[in-house]
Structure formats: C-alpha cells, structure tokens
C-alpha positions as CSV (number, residue, x, y, z in Angstrom):
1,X,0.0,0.0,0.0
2,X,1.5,3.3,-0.9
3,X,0.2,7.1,0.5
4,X,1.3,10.4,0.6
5,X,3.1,11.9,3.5
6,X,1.6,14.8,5.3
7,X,3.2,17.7,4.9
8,X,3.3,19.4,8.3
9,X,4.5,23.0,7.1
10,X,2.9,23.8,3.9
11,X,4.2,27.1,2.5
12,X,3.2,29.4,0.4
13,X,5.5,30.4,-2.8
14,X,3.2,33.1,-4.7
15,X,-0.4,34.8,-4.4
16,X,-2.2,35.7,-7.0
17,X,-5.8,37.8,-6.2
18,X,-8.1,38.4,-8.7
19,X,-11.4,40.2,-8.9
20,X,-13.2,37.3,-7.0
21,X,-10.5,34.6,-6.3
22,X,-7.8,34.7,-3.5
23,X,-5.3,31.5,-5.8
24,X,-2.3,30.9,-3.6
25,X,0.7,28.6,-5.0
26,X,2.0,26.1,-2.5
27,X,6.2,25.3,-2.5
28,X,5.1,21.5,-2.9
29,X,3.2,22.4,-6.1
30,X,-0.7,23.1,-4.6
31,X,-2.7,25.7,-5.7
32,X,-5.4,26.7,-3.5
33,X,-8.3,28.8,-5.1
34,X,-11.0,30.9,-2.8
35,X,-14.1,32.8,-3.2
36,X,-12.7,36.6,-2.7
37,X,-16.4,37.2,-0.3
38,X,-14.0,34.9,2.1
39,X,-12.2,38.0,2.9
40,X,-14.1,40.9,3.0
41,X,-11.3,43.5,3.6
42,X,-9.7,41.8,0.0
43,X,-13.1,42.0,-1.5
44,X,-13.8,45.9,-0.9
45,X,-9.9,47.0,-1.2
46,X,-8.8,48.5,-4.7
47,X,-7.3,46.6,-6.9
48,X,-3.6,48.1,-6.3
49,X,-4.3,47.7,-2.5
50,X,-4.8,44.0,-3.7
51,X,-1.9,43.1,-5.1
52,X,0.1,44.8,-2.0
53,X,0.7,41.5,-0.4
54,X,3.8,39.7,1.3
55,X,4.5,36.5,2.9
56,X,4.6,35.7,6.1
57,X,7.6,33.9,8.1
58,X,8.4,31.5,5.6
59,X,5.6,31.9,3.7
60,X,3.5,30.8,6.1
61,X,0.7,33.5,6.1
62,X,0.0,36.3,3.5
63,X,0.0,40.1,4.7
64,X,-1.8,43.3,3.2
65,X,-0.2,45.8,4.9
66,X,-2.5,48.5,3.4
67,X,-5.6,46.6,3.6
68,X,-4.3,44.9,7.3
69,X,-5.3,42.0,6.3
70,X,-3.7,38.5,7.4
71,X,-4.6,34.9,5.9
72,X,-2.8,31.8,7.1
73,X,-2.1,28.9,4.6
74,X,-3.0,26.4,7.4
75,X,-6.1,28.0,7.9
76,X,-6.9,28.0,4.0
77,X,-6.1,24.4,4.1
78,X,-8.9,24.0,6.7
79,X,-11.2,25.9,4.8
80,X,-11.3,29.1,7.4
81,X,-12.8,32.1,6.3
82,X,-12.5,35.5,7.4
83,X,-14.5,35.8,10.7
84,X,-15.9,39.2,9.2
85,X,-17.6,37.0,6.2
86,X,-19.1,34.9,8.1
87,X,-21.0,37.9,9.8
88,X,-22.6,37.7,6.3
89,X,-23.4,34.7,6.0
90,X,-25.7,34.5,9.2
91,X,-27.8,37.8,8.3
C-alpha cells in the first residue's frame, strides 16, 4: 500500500488575487483557489491595494499591509474564512 506523507508545514510560494478569487501557490506544487467574499477586507480594497501583499515567516501567512489583512495557509487548508464573512453569512 502506498500514501502520501503529510506535509506538516505547507508554505506558500506566490499569491495571485483576482477580482473574486484569492489563488495561492504552495512550494510543494498546490494551488489553492478561494471565493474573494471569504475575505471581505480583500473583496472591498482597490485593486492596487490588492496586489500589496507579502509573505509571512516562511511563507507561512499572507500580509496586506494596506488593507491589514492576514490569511494563514494552514487555515486555508482548513477551509477558514475571514470571521468578518461569516457575519454575512448568518444575516
């Protein structure tokens, strides 16, 4: 029997944002794709505030510095959404 080995870190390499997708490259060859509405601060920034982004630790999270916006790659990988969009979600 053969499987794949957990990776414990995952990292992320590049970030791409779009009009409505947050697409995040993984060093182990992963891309991630969200809805943008996960992140409401992403969502409502202009589009030069978007791109504003850097990496975290070892690219371990994403930071908008202009936007103050922080999303982890672990909690991407669990599917975690802004808390703020969720506010929307329940009205």
């Amino acid at each position: 029997m053969s499987y794949l080995p957990l990776v414990a870190n995952p990292r992320a390499s590049e970030v791409k944002v779009t009009a409505d997708e947050l697409i995040v490259y993984l060093a182990d060859g992963r891309t991630l794709s969200v809805p943008l509405t996960w992140f409401p601060r992403l969502l409502e920034a202009p589009e030069e505030k978007r791109q504003g982004w850097i990496l975290l630790g070892d690219g371990e999270g994403i930071h908008w510095p202009d936007i103050d916006e922080d999303v982890s790659i672990p909690g991407l990988l669990r599917g975690e959404a802004a808390p703020s969009a969720l506010v929307g979600l329940l009205r």
